[in-house]
Structure formats: C-alpha cells, structure tokens
MILUM-245107 format. One record per residue (C-alpha): x, y, z; residue in three letters. Coordinates in steps of 0.2 Angstrom, whole numbers, padded with zeros to 4 digits, always signed. Layout:
<kevos>
XYZALA;...
</kevos>
This chain:
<kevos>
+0235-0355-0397UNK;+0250-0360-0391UNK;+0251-0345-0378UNK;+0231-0354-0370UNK;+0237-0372-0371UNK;+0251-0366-0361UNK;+0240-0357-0349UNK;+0227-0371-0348UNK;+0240-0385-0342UNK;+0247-0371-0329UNK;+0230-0370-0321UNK;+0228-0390-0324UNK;+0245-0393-0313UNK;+0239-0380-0301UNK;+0222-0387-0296UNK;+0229-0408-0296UNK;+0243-0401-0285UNK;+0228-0397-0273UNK;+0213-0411-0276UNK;+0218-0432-0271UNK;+0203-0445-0274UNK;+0203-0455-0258UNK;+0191-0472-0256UNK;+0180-0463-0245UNK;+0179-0447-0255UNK;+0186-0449-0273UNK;+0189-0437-0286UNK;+0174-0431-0299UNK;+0187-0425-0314UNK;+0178-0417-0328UNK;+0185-0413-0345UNK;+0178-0403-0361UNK;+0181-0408-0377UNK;+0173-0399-0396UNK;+0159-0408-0394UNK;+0156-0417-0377UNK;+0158-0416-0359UNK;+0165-0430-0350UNK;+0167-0435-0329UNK;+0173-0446-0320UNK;+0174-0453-0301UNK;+0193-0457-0298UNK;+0200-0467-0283UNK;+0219-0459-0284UNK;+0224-0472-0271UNK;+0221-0488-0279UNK;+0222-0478-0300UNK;+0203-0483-0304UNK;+0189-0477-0312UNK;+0174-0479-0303UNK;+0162-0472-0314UNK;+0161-0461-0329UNK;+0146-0454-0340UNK;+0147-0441-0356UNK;+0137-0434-0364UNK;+0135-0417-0379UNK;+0143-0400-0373UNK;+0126-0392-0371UNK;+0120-0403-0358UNK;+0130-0404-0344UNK;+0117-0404-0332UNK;+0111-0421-0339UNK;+0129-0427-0339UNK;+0130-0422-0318UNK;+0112-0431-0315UNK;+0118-0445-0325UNK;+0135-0446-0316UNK;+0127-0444-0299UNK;+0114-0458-0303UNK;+0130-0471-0306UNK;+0139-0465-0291UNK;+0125-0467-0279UNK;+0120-0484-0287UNK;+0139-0488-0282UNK;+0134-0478-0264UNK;+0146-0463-0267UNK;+0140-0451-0258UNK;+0152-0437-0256UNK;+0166-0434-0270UNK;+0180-0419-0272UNK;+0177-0409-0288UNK;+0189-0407-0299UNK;+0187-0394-0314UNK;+0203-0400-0323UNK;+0210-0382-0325UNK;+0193-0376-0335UNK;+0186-0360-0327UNK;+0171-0366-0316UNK;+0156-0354-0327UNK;+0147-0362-0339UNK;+0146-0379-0343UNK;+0157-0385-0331UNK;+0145-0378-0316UNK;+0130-0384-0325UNK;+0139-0402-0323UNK;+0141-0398-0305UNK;+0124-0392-0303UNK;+0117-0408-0310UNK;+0127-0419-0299UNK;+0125-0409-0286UNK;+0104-0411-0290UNK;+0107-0431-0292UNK;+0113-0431-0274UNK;+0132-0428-0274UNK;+0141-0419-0259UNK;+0155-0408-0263UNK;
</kevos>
C-alpha cells in the first residue's frame, strides 16, 4: 500500500504542477473516497471554493450534473478539469461526462 500511496501523490504533484484555477476559468478538482465522489470549482487566485457537490461512488454522473447545475446558477461556464492524480476511466470520466452533460466547457 505504501508503494500505491506513493505512486498516487507522484501523479497528484504532477498534474497540479500543470492545471491553475483562474476567475475566468477556475479549476473543477475531483476526489474519490471508499464510498463517495466529491468535486469542486476552485478559484486558485483568490484560495476559494466556488462550488462543491458529492455524492455515492457509483454515480458520478449525477455528481457532474449536479455540479454543473451549481456552477451555471453561479454563471461558470468553462472550467479546467482536474483529476487529482486518479486515472481518468471510470468513475472519474463519468463525473466529467455528467458535467460535461449539465453544460460545463473543458
């Protein structure tokens, strides 16, 4: 376990170094816990949290939808996605896919 933690933050250092949440584009960060999936819109500039939604592991797709709903309610329109060193398969493209169905641009 140790050896895959290690791997993991590796890939996590490597995409932040990369990906910066501006005002007009900010940052969609997702994370995958046990049991839920969590996002979030982050200004990097100003160190805020626009919006955040979670929801259960299994439904990322409702998390995206969800997510994009807030976002364009607060009229973000276009974010930078940021997978957060998870591979981008699974659940974490079935969060993309829902945002990108609620009506994000990335």
């Amino acid at each position: 376990m140790e050896i895959k933690q290690k791997r993991y933050q590796q890939r996590k250092r490597r995409v932040k170094a990369k990906i910066f949440g501006t005002k007009a584009r900010p940052r969609l960060s997702v994370f995958r816990s046990n049991k839920y999936l969590y996002s979030q819109v982050i200004d990097d500039e100003a160190q805020v949290t626009l919006v955040s939604a979670k929801g259960p592991k299994n439904d990322g797709a409702k998390v995206g939808e969800e997510l994009a709903k807030k976002a364009m309610s607060k009229k973000i329109k276009k974010v930078t996605f940021d997978r957060n060193g998870f591979i981008y398969h699974g659940k974490v493209k079935a969060l993309a896919d829902g945002a990108r169905k609620g009506g994000l641009e990335f």
